[in-house]
C-alpha positions in Angstrom: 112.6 157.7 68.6 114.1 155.4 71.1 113.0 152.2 68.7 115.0 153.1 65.8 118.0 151.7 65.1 121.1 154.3 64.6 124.0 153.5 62.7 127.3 154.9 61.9 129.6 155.2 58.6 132.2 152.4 59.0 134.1 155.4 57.9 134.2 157.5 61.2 136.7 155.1 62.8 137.7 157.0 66.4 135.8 160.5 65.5 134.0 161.6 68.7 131.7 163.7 66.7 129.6 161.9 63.2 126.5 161.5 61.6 124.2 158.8 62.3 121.2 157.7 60.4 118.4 155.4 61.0 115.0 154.3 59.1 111.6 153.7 60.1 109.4 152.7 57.0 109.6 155.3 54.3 110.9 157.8 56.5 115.0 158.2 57.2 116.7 159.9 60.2 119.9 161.9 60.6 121.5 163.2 63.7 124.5 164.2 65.1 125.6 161.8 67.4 126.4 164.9 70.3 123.2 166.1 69.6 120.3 163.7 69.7 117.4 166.2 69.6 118.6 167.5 66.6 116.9 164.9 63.6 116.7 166.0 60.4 114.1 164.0 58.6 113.9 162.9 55.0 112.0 160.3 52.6 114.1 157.3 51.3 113.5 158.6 47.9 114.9 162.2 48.7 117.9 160.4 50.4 118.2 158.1 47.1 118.4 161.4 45.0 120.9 163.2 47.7 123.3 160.0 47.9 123.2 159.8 43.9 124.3 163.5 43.7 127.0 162.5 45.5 128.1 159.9 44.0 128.5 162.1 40.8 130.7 164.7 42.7 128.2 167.2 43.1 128.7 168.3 46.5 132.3 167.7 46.9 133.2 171.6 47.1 131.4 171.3 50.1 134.4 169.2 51.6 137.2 170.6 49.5 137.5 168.0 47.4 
């Protein structure tokens, strides 16, 4: 995985622990950035369907919101 390209939420400002995601084709990546072997793997149309969902509020009990 060293050629994809990882990238952070503009949101993590000076967190030492986030979420980074990168894409290769049709397939998209997610790791922690303390834990590089961990990469959870997804399709960008699963993604599409997970970021709409929360969008819509339907995981914010999740985070307390």
């Amino acid at each position: 995985m060293d050629h994809l390209t990882w990238q952070k939420s503009s949101f993590v400002e000076s967190e030492t622990n986030y979420l980074e995601i990168a894409s290769d084709g049709d397939l998209v990546y997610i790791r922690e950035s303390d834990n590089h072997d961990l990469v959870v793997t997804t399709t960008r149309a699963k993604l599409n369907a997970w970021i709409l969902g929360a969008k819509d509020g339907e995981f914010d009990h999740f985070v307390g919101l």
